[in-house]
C-alpha positions as CSV (number, residue, x, y, z in Angstrom):
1,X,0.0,0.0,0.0
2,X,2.7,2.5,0.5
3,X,4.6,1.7,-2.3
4,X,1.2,2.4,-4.3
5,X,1.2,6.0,-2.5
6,X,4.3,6.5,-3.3
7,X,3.4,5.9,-6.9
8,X,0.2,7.6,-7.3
9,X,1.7,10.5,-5.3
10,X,4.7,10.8,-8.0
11,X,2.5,10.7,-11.3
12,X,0.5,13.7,-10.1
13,X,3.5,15.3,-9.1
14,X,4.5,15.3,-12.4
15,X,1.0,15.5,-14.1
16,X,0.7,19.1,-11.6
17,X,4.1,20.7,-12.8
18,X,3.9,19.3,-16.3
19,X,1.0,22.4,-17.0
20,X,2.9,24.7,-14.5
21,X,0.1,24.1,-11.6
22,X,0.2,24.9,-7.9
23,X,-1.9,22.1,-5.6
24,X,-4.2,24.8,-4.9
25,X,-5.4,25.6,-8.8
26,X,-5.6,21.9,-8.7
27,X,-7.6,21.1,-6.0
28,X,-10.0,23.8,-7.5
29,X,-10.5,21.8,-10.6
30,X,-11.3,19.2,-8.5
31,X,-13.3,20.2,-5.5
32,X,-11.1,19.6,-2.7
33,X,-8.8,21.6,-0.8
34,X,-5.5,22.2,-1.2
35,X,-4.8,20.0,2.0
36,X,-6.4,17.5,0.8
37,X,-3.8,17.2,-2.4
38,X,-0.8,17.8,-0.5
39,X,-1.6,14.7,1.4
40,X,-1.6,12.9,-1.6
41,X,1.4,14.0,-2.8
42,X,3.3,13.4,0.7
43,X,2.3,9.5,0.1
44,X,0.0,10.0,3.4
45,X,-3.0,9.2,1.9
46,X,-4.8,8.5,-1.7
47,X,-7.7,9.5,-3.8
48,X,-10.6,7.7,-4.1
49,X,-11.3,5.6,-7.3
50,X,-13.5,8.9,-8.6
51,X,-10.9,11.4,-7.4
52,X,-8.4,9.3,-9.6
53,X,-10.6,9.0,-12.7
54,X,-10.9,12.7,-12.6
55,X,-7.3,13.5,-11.9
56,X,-7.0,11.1,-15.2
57,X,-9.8,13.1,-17.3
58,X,-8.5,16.3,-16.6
59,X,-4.6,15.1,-17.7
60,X,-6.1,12.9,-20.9
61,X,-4.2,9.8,-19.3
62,X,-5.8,6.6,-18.1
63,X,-6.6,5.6,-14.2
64,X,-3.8,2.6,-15.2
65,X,-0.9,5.6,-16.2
66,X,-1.6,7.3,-12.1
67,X,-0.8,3.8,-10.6
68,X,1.5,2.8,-12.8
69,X,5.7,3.1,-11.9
70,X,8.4,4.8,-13.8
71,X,6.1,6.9,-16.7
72,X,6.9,9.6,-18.6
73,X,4.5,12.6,-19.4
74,X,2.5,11.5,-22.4
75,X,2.7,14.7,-24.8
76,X,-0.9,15.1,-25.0
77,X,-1.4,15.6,-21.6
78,X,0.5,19.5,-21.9
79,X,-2.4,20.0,-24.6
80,X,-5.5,18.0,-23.8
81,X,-8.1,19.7,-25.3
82,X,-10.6,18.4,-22.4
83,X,-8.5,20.6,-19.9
84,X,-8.4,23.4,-22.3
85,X,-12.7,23.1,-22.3
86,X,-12.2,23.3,-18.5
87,X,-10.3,26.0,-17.9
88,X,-13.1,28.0,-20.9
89,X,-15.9,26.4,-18.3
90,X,-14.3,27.8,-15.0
91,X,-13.4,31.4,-16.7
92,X,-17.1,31.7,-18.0
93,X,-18.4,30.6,-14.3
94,X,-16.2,32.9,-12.9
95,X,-17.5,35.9,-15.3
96,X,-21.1,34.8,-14.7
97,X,-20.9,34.9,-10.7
98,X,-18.8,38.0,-11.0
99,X,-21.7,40.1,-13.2
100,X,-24.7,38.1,-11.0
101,X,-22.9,40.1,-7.8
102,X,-22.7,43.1,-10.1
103,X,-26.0,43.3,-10.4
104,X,-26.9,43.4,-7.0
105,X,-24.8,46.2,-6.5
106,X,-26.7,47.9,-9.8
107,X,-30.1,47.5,-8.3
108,X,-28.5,49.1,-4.5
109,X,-27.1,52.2,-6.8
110,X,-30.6,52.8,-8.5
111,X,-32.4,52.4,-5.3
112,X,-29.3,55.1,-3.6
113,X,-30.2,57.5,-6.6
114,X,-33.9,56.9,-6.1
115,X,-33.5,57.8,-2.5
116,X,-31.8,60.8,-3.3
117,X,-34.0,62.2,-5.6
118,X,-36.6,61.6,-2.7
119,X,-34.9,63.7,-0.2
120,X,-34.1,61.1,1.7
121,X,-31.3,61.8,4.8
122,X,-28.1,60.2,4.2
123,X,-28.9,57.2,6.5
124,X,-31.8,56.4,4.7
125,X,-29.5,56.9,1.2
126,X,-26.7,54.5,2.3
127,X,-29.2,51.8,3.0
128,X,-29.2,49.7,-0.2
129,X,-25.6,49.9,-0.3
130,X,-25.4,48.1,3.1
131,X,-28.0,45.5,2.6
132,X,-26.5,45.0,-0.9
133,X,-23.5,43.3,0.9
134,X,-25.1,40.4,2.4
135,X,-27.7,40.4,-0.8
136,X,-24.3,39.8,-3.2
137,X,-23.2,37.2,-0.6
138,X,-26.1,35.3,-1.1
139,X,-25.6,35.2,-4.7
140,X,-22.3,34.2,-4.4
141,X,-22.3,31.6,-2.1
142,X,-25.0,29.6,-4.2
143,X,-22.7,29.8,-7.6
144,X,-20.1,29.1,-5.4
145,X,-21.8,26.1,-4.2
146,X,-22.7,24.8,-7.5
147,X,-19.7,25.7,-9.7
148,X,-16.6,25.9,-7.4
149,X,-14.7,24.7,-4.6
150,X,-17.0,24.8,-1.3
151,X,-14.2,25.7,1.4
152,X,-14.5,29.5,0.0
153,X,-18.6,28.9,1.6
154,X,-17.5,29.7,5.3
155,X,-15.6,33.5,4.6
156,X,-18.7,34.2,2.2
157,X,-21.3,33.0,4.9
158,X,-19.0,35.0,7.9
159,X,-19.2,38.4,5.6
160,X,-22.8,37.9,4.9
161,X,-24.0,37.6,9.0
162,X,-21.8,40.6,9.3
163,X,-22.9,42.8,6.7
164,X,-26.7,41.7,7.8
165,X,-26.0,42.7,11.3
166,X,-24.4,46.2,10.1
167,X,-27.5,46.3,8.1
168,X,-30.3,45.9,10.4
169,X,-28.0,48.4,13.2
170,X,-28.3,51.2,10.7
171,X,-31.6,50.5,9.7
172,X,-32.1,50.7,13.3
173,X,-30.3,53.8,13.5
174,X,-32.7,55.7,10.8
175,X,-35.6,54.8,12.5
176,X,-34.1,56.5,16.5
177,X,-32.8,53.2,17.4
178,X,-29.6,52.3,18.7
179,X,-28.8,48.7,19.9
180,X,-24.7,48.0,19.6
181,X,-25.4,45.3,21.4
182,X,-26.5,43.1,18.5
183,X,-23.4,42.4,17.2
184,X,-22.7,40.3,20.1
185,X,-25.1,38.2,18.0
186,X,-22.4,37.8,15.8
187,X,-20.0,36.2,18.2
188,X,-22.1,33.1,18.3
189,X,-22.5,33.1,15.2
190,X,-19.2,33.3,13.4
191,X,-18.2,30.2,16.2
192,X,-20.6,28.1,14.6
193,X,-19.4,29.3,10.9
194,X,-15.6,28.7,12.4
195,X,-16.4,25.1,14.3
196,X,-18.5,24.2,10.8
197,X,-15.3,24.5,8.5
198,X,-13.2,22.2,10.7
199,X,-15.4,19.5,11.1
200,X,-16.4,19.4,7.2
201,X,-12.3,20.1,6.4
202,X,-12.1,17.4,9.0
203,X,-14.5,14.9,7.6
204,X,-13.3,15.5,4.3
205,X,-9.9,14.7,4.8
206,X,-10.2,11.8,6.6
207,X,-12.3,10.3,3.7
208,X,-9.2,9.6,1.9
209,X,-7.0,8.2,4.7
């Protein structure tokens, strides 16, 4: 078993630098974290049977070549044309999330102008602006959920509580309220966000022991 570790941990070694790639554009492709590639490549654990035919797919070489001793790059592997149609699929992803959060921030500057040309005071004017941050979060966390690598989910989901909370405060604030005290609120909140990611990054891991 650990000299098939060691052999599966070489061929990706050389599959990764072969295209000039760090673990962590790597583990992108694939869905996992950067952690969770390293281990592989330090021989202390392996991918999964689907991990390995997708490490395979993405190179153009066969699940045989990643267990197999003493290969050589196989020249289409620099030029698959399949990784080439991924790397088209996660730029137009990115471009699509990046204009869906755009356009949040579109509709909180027409509902700013609208304001304005109301005569609304500047609390009131700032509002959309405020409320667009956890709005865009939202956004992004679902494309980020279906499109890219999940471990990004707990900063989005941390920034989105805390732009809600500075949200609701100034709401508050327009309206002759003042309650600081609700962002202790958030100190609960972001433990459960923090304890979340380390038993998912946990459970993940240890999946491919």
């Amino acid at each position: 078993m650990d000299r098939l570790k060691s052999v599966i941990a070489e061929n990706i070694i050389r599959l990764r630098r072969s295209r000039g790639m760090t673990q962590a554009e790597l583990a992108e492709i694939l869905s996992y974290t950067d952690k969770a590639v390293s281990k592989w490549e330090r021989r202390e654990s392996v991918p999964d049977i689907a991990v390995l035919k997708s490490i395979a797919d993405y190179f153009g070489v066969t699940v045989d070549y990643l267990i197999t001793e003493d290969n050589d790059v196989p020249a289409e592997s620099v030029s698959s044309e399949e990784s080439e149609k991924i790397q088209r699929q996660l730029r137009r992803r990115s471009f699509v999330t990046g204009m869906s959060v755009l356009l949040v921030w579109l509709i909180a500057t027409f509902a700013f102008v609208c304001l304005s040309v109301a005569g609304k005071t500047a609390v009131f004017r700032v509002l959309p602006f405020l409320y667009a941050v956890p709005a865009s979060m939202i956004v992004w966390l679902v494309l980020n959920s279906v499109w890219f690598n999940a471990r990004r989910n707990y900063l989005i989901i941390s920034v989105m509580m805390w732009g809600f909370l500075l949200a609701v405060y100034v709401s508050l604030i327009a309206v002759g309220r003042n309650y600081p005290l609700m962002f202790t609120l958030g100190i609960p909140g972001q433990a459960i966000i923090f304890l979340w990611s380390r038993i998912n990054r946990h459970t993940r891991d240890t999946s491919h022991n």
